[in-house]
C-alpha positions in Angstrom: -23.2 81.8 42.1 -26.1 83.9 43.9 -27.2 81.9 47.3 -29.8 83.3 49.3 -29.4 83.0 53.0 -31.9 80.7 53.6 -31.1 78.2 50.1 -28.3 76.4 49.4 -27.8 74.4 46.2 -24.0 72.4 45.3 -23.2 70.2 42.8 -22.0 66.7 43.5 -20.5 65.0 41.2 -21.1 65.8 37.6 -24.8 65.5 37.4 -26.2 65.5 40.6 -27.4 69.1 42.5 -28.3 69.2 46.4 -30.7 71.4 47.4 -31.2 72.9 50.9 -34.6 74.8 51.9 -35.9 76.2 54.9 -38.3 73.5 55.6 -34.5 71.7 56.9 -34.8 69.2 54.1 -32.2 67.9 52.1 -32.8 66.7 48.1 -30.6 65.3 45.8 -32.0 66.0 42.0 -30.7 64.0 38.5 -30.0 66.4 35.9 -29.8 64.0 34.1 -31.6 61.4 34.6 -31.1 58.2 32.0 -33.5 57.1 29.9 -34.7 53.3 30.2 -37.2 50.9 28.4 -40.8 51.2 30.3 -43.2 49.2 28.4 -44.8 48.6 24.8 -48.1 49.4 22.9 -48.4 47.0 20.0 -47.0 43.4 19.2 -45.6 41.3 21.7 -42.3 41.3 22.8 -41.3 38.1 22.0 -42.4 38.9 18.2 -41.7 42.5 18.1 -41.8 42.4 14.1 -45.3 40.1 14.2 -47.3 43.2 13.0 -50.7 40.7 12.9 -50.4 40.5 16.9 -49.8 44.5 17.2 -52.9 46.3 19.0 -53.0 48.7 16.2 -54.8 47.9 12.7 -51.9 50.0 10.8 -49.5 52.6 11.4 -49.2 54.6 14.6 -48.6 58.2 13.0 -49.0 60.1 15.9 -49.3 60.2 19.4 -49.4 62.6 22.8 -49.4 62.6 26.2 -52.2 65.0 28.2 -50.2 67.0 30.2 -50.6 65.5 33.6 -49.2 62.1 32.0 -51.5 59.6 32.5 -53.2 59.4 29.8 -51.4 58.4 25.8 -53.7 59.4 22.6 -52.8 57.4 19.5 -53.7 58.1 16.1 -53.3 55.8 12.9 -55.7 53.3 10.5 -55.8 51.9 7.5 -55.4 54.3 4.4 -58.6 55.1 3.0 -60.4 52.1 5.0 -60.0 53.9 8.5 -59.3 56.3 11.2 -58.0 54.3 14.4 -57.9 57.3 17.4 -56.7 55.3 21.1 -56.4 56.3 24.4 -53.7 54.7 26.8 -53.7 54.1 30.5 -50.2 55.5 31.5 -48.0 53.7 32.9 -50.6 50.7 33.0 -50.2 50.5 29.4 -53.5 49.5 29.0 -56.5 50.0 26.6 -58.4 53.5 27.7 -61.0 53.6 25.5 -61.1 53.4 21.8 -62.7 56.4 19.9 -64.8 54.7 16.6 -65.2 56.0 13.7 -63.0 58.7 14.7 -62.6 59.6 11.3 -63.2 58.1 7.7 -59.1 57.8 6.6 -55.6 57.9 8.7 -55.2 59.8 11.5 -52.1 62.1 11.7 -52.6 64.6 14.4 -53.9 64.0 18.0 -53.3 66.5 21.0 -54.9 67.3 24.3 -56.2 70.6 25.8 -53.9 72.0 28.4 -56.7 70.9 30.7 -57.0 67.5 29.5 -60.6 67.6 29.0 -60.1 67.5 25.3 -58.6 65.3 22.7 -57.9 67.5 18.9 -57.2 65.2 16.2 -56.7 65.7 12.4 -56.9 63.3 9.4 -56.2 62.7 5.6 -60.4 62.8 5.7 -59.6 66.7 5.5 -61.5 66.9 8.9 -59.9 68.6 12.4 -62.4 67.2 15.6 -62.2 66.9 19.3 -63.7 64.9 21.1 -64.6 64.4 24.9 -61.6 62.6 27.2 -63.8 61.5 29.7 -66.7 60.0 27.9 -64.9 59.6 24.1 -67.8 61.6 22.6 -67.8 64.1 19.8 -67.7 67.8 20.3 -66.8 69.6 17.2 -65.4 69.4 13.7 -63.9 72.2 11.7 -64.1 72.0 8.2 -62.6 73.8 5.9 -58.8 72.2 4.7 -58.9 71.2 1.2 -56.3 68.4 1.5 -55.0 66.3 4.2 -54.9 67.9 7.9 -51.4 66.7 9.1 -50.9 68.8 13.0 -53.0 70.4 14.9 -52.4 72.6 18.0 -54.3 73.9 21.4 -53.9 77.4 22.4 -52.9 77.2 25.8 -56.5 78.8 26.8 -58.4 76.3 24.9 -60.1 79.0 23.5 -58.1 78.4 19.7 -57.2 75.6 17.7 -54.6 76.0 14.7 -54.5 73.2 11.9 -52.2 72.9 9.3 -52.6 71.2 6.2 -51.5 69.2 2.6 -53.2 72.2 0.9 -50.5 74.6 2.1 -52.3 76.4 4.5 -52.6 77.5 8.1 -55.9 77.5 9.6 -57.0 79.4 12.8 -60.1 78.3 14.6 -62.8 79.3 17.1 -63.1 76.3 19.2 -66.3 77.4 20.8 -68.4 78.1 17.8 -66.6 75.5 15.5 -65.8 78.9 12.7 -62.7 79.7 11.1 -61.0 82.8 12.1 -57.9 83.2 9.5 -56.1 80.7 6.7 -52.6 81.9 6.7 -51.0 81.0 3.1 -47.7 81.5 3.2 -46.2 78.5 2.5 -45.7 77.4 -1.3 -45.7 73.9 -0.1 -47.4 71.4 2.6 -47.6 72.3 6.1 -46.2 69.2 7.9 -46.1 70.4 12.0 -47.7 72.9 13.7 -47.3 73.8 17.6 -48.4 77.2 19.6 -45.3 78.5 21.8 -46.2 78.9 25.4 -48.6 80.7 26.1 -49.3 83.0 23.8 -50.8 82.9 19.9 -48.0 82.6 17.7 -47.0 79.5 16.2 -44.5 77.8 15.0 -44.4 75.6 11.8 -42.3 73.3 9.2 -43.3 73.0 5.6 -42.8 70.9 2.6 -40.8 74.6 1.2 -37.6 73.4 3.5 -38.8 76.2 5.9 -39.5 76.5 9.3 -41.9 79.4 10.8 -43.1 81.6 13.2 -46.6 83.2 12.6 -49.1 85.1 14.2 -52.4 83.2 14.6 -54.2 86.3 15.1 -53.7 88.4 12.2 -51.9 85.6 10.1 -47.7 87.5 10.1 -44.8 85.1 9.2 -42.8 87.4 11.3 -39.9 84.7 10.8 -38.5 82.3 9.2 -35.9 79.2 10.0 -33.9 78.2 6.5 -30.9 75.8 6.0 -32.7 72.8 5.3 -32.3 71.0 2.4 -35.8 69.3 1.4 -39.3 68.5 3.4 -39.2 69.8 7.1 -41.7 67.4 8.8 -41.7 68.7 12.6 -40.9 71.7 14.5 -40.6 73.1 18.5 -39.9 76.3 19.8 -39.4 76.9 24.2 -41.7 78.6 25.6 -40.3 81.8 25.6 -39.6 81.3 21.6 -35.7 81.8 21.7 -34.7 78.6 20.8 -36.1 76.9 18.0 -35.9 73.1 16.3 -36.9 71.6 13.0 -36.1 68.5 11.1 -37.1 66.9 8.1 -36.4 64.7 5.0 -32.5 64.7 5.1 -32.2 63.4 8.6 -30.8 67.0 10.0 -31.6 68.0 13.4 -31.7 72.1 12.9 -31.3 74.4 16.1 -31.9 78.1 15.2 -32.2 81.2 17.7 -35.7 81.7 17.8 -34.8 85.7 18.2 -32.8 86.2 15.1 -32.8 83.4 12.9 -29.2 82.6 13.1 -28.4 78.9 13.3 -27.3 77.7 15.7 -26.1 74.3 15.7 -26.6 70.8 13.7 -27.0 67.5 14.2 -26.3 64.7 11.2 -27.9 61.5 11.3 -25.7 58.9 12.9 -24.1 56.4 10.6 -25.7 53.4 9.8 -25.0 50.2 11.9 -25.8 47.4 10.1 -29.8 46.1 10.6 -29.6 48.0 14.5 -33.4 48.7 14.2 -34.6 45.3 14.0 -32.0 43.3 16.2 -32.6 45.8 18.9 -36.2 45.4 18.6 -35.8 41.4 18.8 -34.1 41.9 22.0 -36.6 43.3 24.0 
């Protein structure tokens, strides 16, 4: 490998790298690091199933951390009864504040602006909104969906929000002025995810028509598209530089395609079932 004269980096052992600079400091990095049970939002742990304890009123549907990590949006409610939007101390774990009457149904977007001092979210009310971290106030709605609003997306500017929807659109917004600047209809089915890549204006999408997308935001171009799956693609991801992309959806399939041709790459089937592993692992904790 290429070392420069004044760097040094070596493996050790299978996962670890050391890393020598020339402030003569020695670090030892985790590649990869294991994952381990930090806390839980919700009911308590010695009735993990006891939904009537749970700090939520109904479903979480979505969630996201701001991008320093310190703060945890929730969104969720009760179906036609409510919009519950949270935020989360992190790693305290404790109550934030709560945003009321965030909306009038379920919650099923939230995300923050790249500078944390906005929360997006987006509901079955047909309404996108953001709202102030700091204080929890109301800044803006965009109106204009026809169905449910199920993602919602920062450009990493702040200066353009992208929604999609149950009514099988794409909508691009002006977050300053609150207009709409383009509804991209190319899908023949619900758009489920949507997510800007890095940090430019396309996006990248999943739909109910198995598909998953790549658009331009600015003058609405599905310059690509991700097939293979087999029914509803419910969530999507591209890297930052767009050449890898993920989907998965209604038949369990993790999809990997490359983001530059379309070619697939890889797949990965659900596991096998083990018996009733989701509850008697949540009893443990």
């Amino acid at each position: 490998s290429d070392v420069c004269s004044s760097d040094l980096l070596l493996f050790v052992g299978n996962s670890q790298v050391l890393s020598a600079s020339d402030d003569r400091s020695l670090t030892l990095w985790e590649t990869n690091p294991p994952w381990s049970f930090a806390g839980r939002i919700g009911p308590q742990a010695e009735s993990p199933l006891d939904t009537g304890s749970s700090s939520f009123v109904g479903r979480v549907l979505c969630l996201a951390f701001n991008p320093p990590g310190t703060l945890l949006a929730t969104g969720g409610g009760e179906p036609s009864r409510s919009g519950e939007l949270k935020l989360w101390n992190i790693p305290a774990l404790t109550l934030n504040r709560e945003i009321k009457d965030a909306h009038s149904d379920t919650v099923f977007g939230v995300e923050f602006s790249r500078d944390s001092k906005y929360l997006a979210s987006c509901a079955a009310d047909k309404f996108l909104k953001v709202f102030d971290v700091a204080t929890g106030k109301f800044v803006r709605s965009f109106e204009g969906h026809t169905n449910h609003v199920l993602g919602v997306s920062w450009k990493a500017d702040g200066s353009t929000l992208a929604s999609a929807g149950a009514d099988n659109q794409i909508k691009v917004w002006n977050f300053e002025t609150g207009e709409q600047t383009r509804s991209i209809t190319t899908y023949a089915k619900q758009v489920t995810a949507i997510h800007f890549i890095g940090t430019e204006a396309e996006v990248v999408s999943a739909g109910g028509d198995k598909t998953v997308r790549f658009h331009q935001s600015t003058d609405g171009d599905n310059y690509r598209t991700f097939e293979g799956g087999t029914d509803y693609m419910y969530s999507a991801a591209a890297t930052r530089d767009a050449s890898i992309v993920v989907g998965a959806g209604e038949d369990g399939v993790l999809r990997v395609w490359n983001g530059k041709s379309g070619q697939s790459l890889m797949t990965f089937p659900p596991p096998a079932p083990h018996g009733n592993s989701v509850q008697a692992s949540a009893g443990k904790r």
